[in-house]
C-alpha positions in Angstrom: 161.8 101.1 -36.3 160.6 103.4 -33.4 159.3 102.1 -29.8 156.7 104.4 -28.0 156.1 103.4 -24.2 152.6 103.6 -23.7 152.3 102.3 -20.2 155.0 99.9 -18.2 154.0 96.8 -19.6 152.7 97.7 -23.1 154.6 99.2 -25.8 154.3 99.4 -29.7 157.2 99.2 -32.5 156.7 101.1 -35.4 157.8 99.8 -38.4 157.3 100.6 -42.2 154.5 98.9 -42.8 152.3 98.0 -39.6 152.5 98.3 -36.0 153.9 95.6 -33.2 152.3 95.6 -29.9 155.2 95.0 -27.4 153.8 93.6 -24.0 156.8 92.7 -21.5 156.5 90.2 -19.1 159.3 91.0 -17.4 162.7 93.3 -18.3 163.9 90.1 -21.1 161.0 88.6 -21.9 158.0 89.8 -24.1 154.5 88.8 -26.0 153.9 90.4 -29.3 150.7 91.5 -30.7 151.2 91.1 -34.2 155.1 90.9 -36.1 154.2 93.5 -38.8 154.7 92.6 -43.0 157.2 89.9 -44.0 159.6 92.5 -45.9 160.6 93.2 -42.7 160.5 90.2 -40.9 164.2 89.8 -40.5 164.7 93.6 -39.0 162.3 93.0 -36.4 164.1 89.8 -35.4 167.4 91.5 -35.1 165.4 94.6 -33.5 165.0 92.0 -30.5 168.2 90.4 -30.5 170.4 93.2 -30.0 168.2 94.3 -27.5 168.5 91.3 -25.5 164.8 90.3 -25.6 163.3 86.9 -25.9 160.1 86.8 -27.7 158.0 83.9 -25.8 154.7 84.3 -27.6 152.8 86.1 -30.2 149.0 86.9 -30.6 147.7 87.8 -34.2 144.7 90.0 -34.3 143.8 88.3 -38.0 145.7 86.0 -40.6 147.0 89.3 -43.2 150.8 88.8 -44.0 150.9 92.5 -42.9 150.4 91.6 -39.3 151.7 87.5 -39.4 154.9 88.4 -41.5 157.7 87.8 -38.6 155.9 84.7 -37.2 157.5 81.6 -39.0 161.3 83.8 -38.7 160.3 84.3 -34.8 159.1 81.3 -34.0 162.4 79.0 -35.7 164.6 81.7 -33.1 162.8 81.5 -30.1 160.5 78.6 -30.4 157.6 80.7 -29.2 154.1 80.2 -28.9 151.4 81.6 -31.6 148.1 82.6 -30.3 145.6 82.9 -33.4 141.9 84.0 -34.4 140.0 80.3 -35.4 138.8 80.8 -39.1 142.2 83.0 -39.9 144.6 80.5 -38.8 143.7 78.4 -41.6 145.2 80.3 -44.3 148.5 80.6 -42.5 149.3 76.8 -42.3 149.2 76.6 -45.8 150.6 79.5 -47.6 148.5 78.3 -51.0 145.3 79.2 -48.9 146.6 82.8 -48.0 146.5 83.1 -51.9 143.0 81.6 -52.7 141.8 84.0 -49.8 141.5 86.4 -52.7 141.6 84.6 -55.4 139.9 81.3 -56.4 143.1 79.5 -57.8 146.3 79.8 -57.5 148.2 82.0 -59.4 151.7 81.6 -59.7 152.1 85.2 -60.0 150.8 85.7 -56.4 153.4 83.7 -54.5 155.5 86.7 -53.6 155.5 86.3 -50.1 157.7 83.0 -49.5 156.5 79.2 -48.4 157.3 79.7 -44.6 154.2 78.7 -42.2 154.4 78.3 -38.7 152.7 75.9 -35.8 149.5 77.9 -34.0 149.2 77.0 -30.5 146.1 78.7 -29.5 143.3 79.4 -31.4 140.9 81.8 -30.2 137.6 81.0 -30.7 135.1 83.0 -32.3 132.8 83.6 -29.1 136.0 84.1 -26.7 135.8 87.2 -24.9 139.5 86.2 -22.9 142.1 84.2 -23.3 144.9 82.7 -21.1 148.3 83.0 -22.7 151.4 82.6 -21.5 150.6 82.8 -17.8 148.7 86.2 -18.9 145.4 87.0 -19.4 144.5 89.1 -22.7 141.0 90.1 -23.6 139.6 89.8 -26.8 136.8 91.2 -29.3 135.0 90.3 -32.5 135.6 92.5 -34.8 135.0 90.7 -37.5 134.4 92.4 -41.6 137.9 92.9 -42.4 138.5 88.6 -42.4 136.5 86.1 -40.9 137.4 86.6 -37.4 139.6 89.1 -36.7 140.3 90.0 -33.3 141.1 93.0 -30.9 143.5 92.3 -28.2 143.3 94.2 -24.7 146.3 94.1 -22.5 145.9 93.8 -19.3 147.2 96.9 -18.8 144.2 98.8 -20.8 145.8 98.8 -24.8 143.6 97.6 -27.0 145.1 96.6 -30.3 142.1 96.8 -32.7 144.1 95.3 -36.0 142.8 96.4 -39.4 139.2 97.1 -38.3 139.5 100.6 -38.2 142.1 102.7 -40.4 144.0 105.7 -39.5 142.8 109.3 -40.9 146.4 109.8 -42.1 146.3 106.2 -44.2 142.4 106.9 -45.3 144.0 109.5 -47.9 146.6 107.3 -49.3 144.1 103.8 -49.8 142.3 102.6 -52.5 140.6 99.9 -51.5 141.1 98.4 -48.5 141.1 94.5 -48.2 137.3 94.5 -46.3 135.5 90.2 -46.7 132.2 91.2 -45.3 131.0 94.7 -45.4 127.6 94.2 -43.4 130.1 92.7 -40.8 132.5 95.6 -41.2 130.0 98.1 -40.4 128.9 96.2 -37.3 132.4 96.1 -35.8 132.4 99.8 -36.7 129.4 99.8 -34.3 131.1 98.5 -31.6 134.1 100.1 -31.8 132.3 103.2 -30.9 131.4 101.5 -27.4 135.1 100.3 -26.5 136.2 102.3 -23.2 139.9 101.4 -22.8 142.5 104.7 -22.8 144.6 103.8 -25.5 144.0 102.1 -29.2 147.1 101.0 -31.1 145.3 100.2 -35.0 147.2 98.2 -37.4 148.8 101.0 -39.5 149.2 104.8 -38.7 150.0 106.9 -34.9 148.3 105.4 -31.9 145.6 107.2 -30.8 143.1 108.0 -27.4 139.7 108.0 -29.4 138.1 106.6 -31.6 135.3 108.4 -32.6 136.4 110.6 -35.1 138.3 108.3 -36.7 135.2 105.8 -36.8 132.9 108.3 -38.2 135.8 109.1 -41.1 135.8 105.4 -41.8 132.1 105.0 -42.1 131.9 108.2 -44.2 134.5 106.7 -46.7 133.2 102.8 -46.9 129.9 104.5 -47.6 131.6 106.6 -50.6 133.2 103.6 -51.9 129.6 101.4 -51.7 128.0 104.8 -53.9 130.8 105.2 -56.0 130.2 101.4 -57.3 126.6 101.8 -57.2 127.0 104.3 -59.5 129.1 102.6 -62.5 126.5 99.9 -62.4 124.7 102.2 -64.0 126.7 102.3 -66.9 128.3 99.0 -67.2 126.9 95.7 -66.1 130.3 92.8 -66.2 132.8 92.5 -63.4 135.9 93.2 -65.2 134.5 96.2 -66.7 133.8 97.9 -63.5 137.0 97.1 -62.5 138.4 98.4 -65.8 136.4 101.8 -64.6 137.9 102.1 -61.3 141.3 101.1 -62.8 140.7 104.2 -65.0 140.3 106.6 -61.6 142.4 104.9 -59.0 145.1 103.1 -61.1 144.7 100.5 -59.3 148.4 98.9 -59.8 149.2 96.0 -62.5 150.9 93.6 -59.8 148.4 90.8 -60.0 148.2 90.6 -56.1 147.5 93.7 -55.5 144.5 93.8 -58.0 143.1 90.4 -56.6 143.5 92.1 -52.8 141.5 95.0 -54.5 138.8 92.5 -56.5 138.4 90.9 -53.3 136.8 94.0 -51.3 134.9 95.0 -55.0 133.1 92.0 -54.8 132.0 92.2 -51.2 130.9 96.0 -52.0 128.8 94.5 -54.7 127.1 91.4 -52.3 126.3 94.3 -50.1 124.8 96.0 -52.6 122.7 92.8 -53.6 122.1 91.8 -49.6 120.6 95.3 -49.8 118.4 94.9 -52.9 119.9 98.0 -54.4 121.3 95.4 -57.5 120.4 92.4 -58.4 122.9 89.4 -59.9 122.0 87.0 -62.7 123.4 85.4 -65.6 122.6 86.9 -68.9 124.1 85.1 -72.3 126.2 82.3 -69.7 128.0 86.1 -68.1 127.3 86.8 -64.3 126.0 90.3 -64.7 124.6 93.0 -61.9 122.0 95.0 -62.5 120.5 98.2 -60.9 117.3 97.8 -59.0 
């Protein structure tokens, strides 16, 4: 794990898998923005034990286990607050519902991230534009596409932490496909991404950065790819699992059956866009949910 100052109050840990907004009330005492994947949930505890801090609150930008994974371990140390997106929230206080997120039953096979859930103290509604929290005031924005109601977070020292909205250049090249629940709403929040005005943007995985714009424009570019690429095999092949089986074939798209739901879970939301755009059409042919070329 690696801290980066980024101005007096605001700081972000760096760990393996996602980044942890560090906001410090006061020399002992801090607010986290996010607590990074549960693999390393116990690290990041200790991280703030032997350095004498005392974690009084947390704020999720969204419900993912990537950015919620430290919360229940965090929470049973310090017995801090949890600050939460409304909508997201519900999947954390029962783990089951994390699960059917992406898939429509439970599978046993997906319960590999533990049982532990944790109390939410404040949820932040979908039309809040600031919050009070802590004695603090953060401010937040929609940027919704990614899960229901994700938010950004704004310290109030000028760090916005924008979540999983936007992805870093560096971690574009190594995804396949990105967990994404709405695509019209993702490219909305890609929208108004491009008017934020803050100095610095701390995103979910990957370096913090100044600006966005490149790194928007990269993102739209490659969502748009992805949208075509499907397009295209419905050319060929008409049934769910076979156009997964095709994009198993190119991006080996791995066997755990979590990771293929995560990646079913933005297929299908590529393929309503598609529909919402009348470029295919969906219908049952022979009892079989089929999607046609228009």
């Amino acid at each position: 794990m690696q801290i980066e100052n980024l101005t007096k109050q605001t700081s972000v840990l760096t760990t393996q898998f996602a980044n942890v907004g560090i906001f410090f009330l006061n020399e002992k005492e801090v607010i986290l923005i996010d607590t990074g994947h549960i693999h390393e949930a116990l690290d990041l505890c200790q991280y703030f034990q032997s350095n004498n801090l005392t974690v009084v609150g947390i704020i999720n930008t969204h419900g993912h286990i990537d950015h919620v994974g430290a919360n229940f371990k965090l929470q049973e140390i310090y017995h801090c607050q949890i600050a939460m997106p409304y909508v997201d929230h519900i999947f954390c206080e029962d783990i089951s519902r994390y699960y059917m997120s992406f898939s429509t039953s439970v599978v046993g096979g997906l319960s590999v991230y533990g049982h532990g859930t944790f109390n939410i103290d404040h949820l932040i509604g979908e039309n809040e534009t600031s919050f009070e929290f802590c004695g603090i005031r953060f401010e937040c924005i929609g940027l919704k596409g990614h899960t229901f109601n994700q938010k950004g977070i704004v310290t109030p020292d000028g760090v916005c932490f924008v979540g999983d909205s936007l992805i870093h250049m560096n971690v574009l090249e190594k995804v396949k496909f990105p967990v994404v629940t709405n695509i019209e709403w993702h490219f909305e929040t890609l929208n108004l991404l491009k008017r934020l005005d803050y100095h610095t943007y701390v995103l979910g995985h990957g370096p913090v950065i100044a600006t966005l714009g490149q790194t928007i424009e990269s993102n739209v570019k490659y969502f748009h790819q992805k949208i075509e690429e499907v397009a295209l095999l419905i050319q060929k092949v008409s049934q769910f699992d076979e156009i997964m089986y095709e994009l198993n074939k190119v991006y080996n798209i791995r066997k755990n059956i979590f990771k293929y739901f995560v990646a079913e879970r933005t297929i299908r939301a590529i393929l309503s866009y598609l529909e919402q755009e009348e470029r295919i059409q969906i219908k049952i042919e022979q009892g079989v949910m089929v999607y046609k070329p228009l």
